[in-house]
Structure formats: C-alpha cells, structure tokens
C-alpha positions, 0 to 999 in steps of 0.5 A: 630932167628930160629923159633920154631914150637910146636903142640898143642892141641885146647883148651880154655884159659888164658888173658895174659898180656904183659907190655912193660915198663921196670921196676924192679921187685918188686914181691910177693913169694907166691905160686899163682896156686891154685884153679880154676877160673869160666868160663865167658860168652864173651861180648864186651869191647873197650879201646884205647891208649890215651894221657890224660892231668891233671892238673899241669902236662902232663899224658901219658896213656897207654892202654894194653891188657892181655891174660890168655890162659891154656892147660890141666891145664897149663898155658902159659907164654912167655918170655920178653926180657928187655931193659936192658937184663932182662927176665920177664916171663908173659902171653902174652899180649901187648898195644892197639893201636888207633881203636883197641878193647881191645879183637882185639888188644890181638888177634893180641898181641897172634898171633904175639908173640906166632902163637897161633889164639884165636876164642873167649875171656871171658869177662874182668877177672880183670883190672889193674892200675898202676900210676906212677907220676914222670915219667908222665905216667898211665898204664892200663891192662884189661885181659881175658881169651882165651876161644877157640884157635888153632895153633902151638907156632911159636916165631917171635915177629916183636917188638923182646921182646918175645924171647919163651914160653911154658906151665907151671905147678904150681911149675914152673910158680910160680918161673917162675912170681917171675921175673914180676913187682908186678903189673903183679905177684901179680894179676895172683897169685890172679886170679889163686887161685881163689881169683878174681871177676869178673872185680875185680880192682887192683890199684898199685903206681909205684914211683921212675924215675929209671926203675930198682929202682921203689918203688910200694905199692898197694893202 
C-alpha cells in the first residue's frame, strides 16, 4: 500500500479509540458533534490486557485505549478495515498490551496507525465496558484526549487494520461513526455534545455468538 503523507499543524487533541473486535454495527442516528468538552489537566493511568477467570466459565479480558485528537475544530477519525471487508470509521486507538500504561500503549497505537507523536494525554475522558457472555469475553476502553501533538499522518498500520484517515467536520463525522458499534458511536456523540463527566462510565452487553449479528443494550 503507498503511503500518504499530510502536513499538519500542532495542535491538541482527541482520545481515540480503536476496537479490534469485528462486530456488526448496532448505532445510534443522532447528530453527535455538538458543543465543546472541558480541557482536563494530565495524570497517570495504568491498565494492561489481562485473562480473569469467573465463575462457571473462562473470561478473556480485553484492555483497550482510546484517542480523541482535533484540529482547528476537527476531529480525526480512521478507517478500520474488518475481517469481513467492512469499514468502521473511529478514533484511533487499540489494545494495551502487558507492561503498557494505558497513555503509553495509545501513544504508540497513535503512532503506528496515523504518524501522528502525542507529547501529552488528559486524563481519562470516559470509560467503556462491553460484556459479552457467550462469547467469554470483556472489553474495556479507557479514552483520552491528545492534549499536544505533531507530525504529518503517514497510513502504514504494521497490523493492516487502518487503511486512511482524515479530519472531519460535524456533518461528515456524524455519518462517518454511524459505520461503529454502538459501544464506540454512542460514547463519542455524548462526548462531543458535552454530555460527559469526567470518568463518565458506559456499560453495554453485546449478546449473540455471530460477530455480525450481535444484539447490544445499554445497561
């Protein structure tokens, strides 16, 4: 694949948030670039991929990171390329492998799917949890926000999932995330139309064994 180069300006950021499930997408129409969020001072944060046994059956835990990174209003979103041939557009983001922290593992996530160098991260914007019991698995997002970054978007994914990205204003970004699960849409929207605390949690159950036919209710 050529890879494409795009200068860019510096300027602070967005969490984004890459899941590397493949899954149908169950999404919310609303209109989600709204209002402004609140700038959060930086702290530490730690999370790593972890196997956690529960009762009655074995859990697979999944440890993810995402990144919320704008310029000039503009927020940039990549495209996934799925197992079975689908494109998901989302923040950039992805999973936190052991004796990662989660800003560390998102800095090199950032880097390796868009060129982008981000110098410093918010603290954790929100969370997200998604359960999904017959298939034995947990996913957990934490997301923040690239408060300083640099670098021209160069697309050279060693894993071959992002295949471009680009800025996006609010009409195209919102028809742009319809293509995410709901558990990636639905949290974004709310961030963006200011409708978020800080470490605001979101809970979703994923139900179903077909990665295209999943059933997910908010809980």
């Amino acid at each position: 694949m050529p890879h494409r180069s795009i200068p860019l300006r510096r300027q602070a950021g967005v969490r984004s948030v890459r899941v590397q499930l493949s899954v149908g997408p169950e999404l919310s129409s609303q209109n989600c670039f709204h209002s402004r969020r609140v700038r959060l001072p930086p702290v530490p944060s730690s999370v790593m991929v972890q196997t956690v046994p529960m009762a009655g059956r074995r859990e697979h835990e999944w440890r993810v990171a995402g990144a919320l990174i704008e310029q000039d209003g503009l927020l940039l979103l990549v495209a996934n390329r799925r197992r079975g041939g689908s494109l998901e557009w989302t923040p950039p983001g992805g999973v936190i492998d052991a004796g990662e922290t989660s800003q560390g593992a998102l800095a090199r996530e950032v880097r390796e799917e868009t060129g982008l160098i981000v110098e410093s991260w918010s603290s954790m914007i929100y969370e997200v949890s998604v359960d999904f019991p017959e298939r034995g698995m947990q996913l957990g997002v934490e997301v923040f926000m690239a408060d300083s970054w640099h670098g021209a978007m160069v697309f050279a994914d060693p894993d071959g999932i992002v295949e471009e990205g680009r800025f996006v204003d609010p009409e195209e970004g919102s028809a742009l995330l319809r293509s995410a699960p709901r558990w990636v849409n639905e949290p974004v929207c709310a961030w963006l139309a200011g409708e978020t605390r800080p470490g605001m949690h979101f809970d979703y159950l994923a139900t179903g064994t077909d990665p295209a036919g999943l059933t997910v209710e908010r809980r």
